[in-house]
N, C-alpha and C positions, 0 to 999 in steps of 0.2 A: 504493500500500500504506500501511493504517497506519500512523502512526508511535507509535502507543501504547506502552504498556507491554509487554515481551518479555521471558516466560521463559528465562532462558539457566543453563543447570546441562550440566556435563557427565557426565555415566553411565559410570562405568568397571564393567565386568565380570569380575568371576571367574569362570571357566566351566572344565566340565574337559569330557574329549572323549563324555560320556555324553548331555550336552547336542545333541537333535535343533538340524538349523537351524532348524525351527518354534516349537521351545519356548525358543530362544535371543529371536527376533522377537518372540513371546508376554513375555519376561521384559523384556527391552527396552522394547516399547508400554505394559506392567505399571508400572516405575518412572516412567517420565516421565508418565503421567497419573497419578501417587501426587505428582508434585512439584505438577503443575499444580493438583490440588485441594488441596492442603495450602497453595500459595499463597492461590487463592480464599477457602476456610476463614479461613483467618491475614488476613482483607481487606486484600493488600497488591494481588490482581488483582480482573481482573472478573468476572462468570458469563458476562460476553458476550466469546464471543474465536472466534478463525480460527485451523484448524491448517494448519501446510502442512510436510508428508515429502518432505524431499529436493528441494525447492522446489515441490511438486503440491501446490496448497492441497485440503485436504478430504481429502487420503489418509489411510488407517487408520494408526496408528503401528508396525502390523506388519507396514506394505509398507517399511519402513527400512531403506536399506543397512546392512549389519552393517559394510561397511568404509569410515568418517568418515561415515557415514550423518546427516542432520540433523536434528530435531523441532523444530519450531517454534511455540511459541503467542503469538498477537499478541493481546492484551487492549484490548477498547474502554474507552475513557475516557468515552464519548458518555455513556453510560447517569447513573453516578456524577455526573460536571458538571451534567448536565439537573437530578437530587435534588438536587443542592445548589441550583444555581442557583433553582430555583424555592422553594425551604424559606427561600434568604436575600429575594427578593422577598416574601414571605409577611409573615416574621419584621421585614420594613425598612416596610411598608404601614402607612399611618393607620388607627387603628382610633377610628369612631365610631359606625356601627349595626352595621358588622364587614362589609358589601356587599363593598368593595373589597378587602379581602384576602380575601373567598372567592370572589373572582370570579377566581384567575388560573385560568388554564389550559395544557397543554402539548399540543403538536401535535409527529406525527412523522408528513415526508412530506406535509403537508397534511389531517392525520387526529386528532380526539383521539384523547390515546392516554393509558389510564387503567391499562395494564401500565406503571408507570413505571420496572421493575427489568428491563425484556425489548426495551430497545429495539435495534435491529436495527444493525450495526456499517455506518458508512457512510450513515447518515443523516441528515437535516437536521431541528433541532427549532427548535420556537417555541415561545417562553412570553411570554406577554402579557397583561395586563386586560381584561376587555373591558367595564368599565364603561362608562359612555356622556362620563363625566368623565375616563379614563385619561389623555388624553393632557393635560388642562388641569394633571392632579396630576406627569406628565413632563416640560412644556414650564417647570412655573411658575408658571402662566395661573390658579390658585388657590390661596391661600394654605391651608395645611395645618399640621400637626403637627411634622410631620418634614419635610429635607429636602427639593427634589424631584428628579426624576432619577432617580429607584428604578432603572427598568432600565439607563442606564447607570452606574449605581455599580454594580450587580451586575456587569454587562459586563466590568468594570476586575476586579470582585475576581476573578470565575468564568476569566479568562485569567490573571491571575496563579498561582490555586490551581491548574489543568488545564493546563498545557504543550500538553499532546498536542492540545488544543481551541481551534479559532477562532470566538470572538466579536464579533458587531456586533450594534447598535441599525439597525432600522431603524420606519420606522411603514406598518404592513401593511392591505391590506383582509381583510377575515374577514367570514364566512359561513357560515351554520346554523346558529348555537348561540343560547344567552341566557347572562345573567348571574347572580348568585346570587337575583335578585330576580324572574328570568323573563322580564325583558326581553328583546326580541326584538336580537339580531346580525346585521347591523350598524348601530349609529345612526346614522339620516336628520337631515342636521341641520337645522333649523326655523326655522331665520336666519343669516345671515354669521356667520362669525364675528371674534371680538372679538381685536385684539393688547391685553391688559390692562395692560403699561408696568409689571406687579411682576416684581420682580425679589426675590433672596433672597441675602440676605448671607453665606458660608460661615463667613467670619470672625468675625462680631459675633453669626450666628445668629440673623438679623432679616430682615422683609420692611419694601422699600421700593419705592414706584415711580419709576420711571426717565421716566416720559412719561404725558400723558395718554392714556387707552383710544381707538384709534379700530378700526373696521370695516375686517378683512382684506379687500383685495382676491384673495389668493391662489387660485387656479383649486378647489384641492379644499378649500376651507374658504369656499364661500359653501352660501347656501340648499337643499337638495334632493341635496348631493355623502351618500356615504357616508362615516362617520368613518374614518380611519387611527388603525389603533391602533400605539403604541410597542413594540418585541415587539424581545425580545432573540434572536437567531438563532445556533444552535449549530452547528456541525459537525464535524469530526474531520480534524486536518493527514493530508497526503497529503505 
C-alpha cells in the first residue's frame, strides 16, 4: 500500500431519528468527499488517489459502517514528483540551439506518457534525454555550461522534496522515439567510445582533466552497442 499522503478528518454527526439509514450513508459519503476535494482544490492532495471503506479498496463511501466505520483516501505523490522532476531537469539543461532540453521525455510503464497530471498510482516512471550526447552531458565526458549530473542532482533534490517517492539514476536502453531534432532512438554508436579524463570542479566551478582520453574498453560503449541513456526512475514507497 501506498505510503503517500492520507486524508485523515474525523466526521462527527448530528443526526436526529428522522434520518433514514440511507440518507445517514448518503450524508456521511457527502462530507468526506466535500473534504477530499477541498483538499485536492487547496493543492495540499492529489487528483490521483485510492479509496478504501472499511478496509475494501474501491468501495462507494456509502457502503461505510455507520458504527467506527472508516474512509480512507490514499493520495499519489507519483504524478506531482514526475512535474517537478522533469520541469527541474528542463529548467537545470544547457541551452544552446535548445535540442537538449526539448528532448526530455517521461515514460510510464515503458510508455510515453504525454497525460502528465493522470499518471496511474503504482507506477514506474522514467525521464530521460534522449539526445545522442545525454549521457556524455551526465557522465562529464563534455564540457558544458552548467554543471553535469542533471539527473542525478534532480534524483537528490526530487527524494528530498517527495518523501512518499523512490528515486534512482540508472542509464537505460530506449526504443521508438527520436529526439527534438528527429533523430532516430536509440543511438548506434559509430566508434568506441572515448573515457575523456575531464572532470568538473564543484568547488572552483571549472573543468579540468584528470588523465589523458583513451578508448573505453567497456562491453556497451564500443562500436555498433546501442547508447544507455541516464534516466532518473521514479516510483512510489510501498
Amino acid at each position: 500500500m501506498s505510503t503517500g499522503q492520507t486524508l485523515r478528518n474525523q466526521i462527527t454527526l448530528l443526526t436526529n431519528q428522522s434520518l433514514s439509514s440511507p440518507a445517514l450513508h448518503a450524508l456521511v459519503a457527502q462530507q468526506c468527499r466535500g473534504l477530499r476535494d477541498a483538499a485536492i482544490a487547496g493543492g495540499v492532495a492529489s487528483p490521483i488517489f485510492r479509496t478504501f471503506v472499511d478496509g475494501h479498496e474501491g468501495a462507494a463511501e456509502e457502503t461505510a459502517s455507520l458504527n467506527n466505520g472508516i474512509i480512507v483516501y490514499k493520495f499519489s505523490m507519483l504524478a506531482q514528483a514526475a512535474n517537478w522532476a522533469l520541469s527541474e531537469c528542463q529548467r537545470r539543461s544547457p541551452v544552446d540551439s535548445g535540442n537538449y532540453r526539448k528532448s526530455w521525455v517521461l515514460l510510464v510503464n515503458g510508455k510515453a506518457w504525454p497525460a502528465l497530471d493522470d499518471i496511474p498510482a503504482g507506477s514506474e516512471v522514467w525521464i530521460t534525454n534522449v539526445t545522442p550526447y545525454a549521457r556524455k552531458i551526465e557522465v562529464g565526458g563534455q564540457k558544458i555550461r552548467v554543471p553535469p549530473g542533471i539527473v542525478e542532482a534532480v534524483r537528490q533534490s526530487t527524494q528530498r522534496k517527495f518523501a512518499g517517492v523512490t528515486a534512482f539514476r540508472a542509464f537505460k536502453p530506449l526504443q521508438g522515439t527520436t529526439d527534438a531534432r528527429g533523430n532516430p532512438v536509440p543511438y548506434v554508436l559509430k566508434g568506441s567510445g572515448i573515457a575523456s579524463g575531464i572532470s568538473y570542479d564543484k568547488k572552483n566551478k571549472s573543468w579540468s582533466r584528470k588523465h589523458p582520453a583513451y578508448t573505453s574498453r567497456r562491453p556497451d560503449r564500443q562500436a555498433g552497442e546501442h547508447m544507455l541513456y541516464p534516466t532518473l526512475v521514479l516510483t512510489e514507497k510501498v
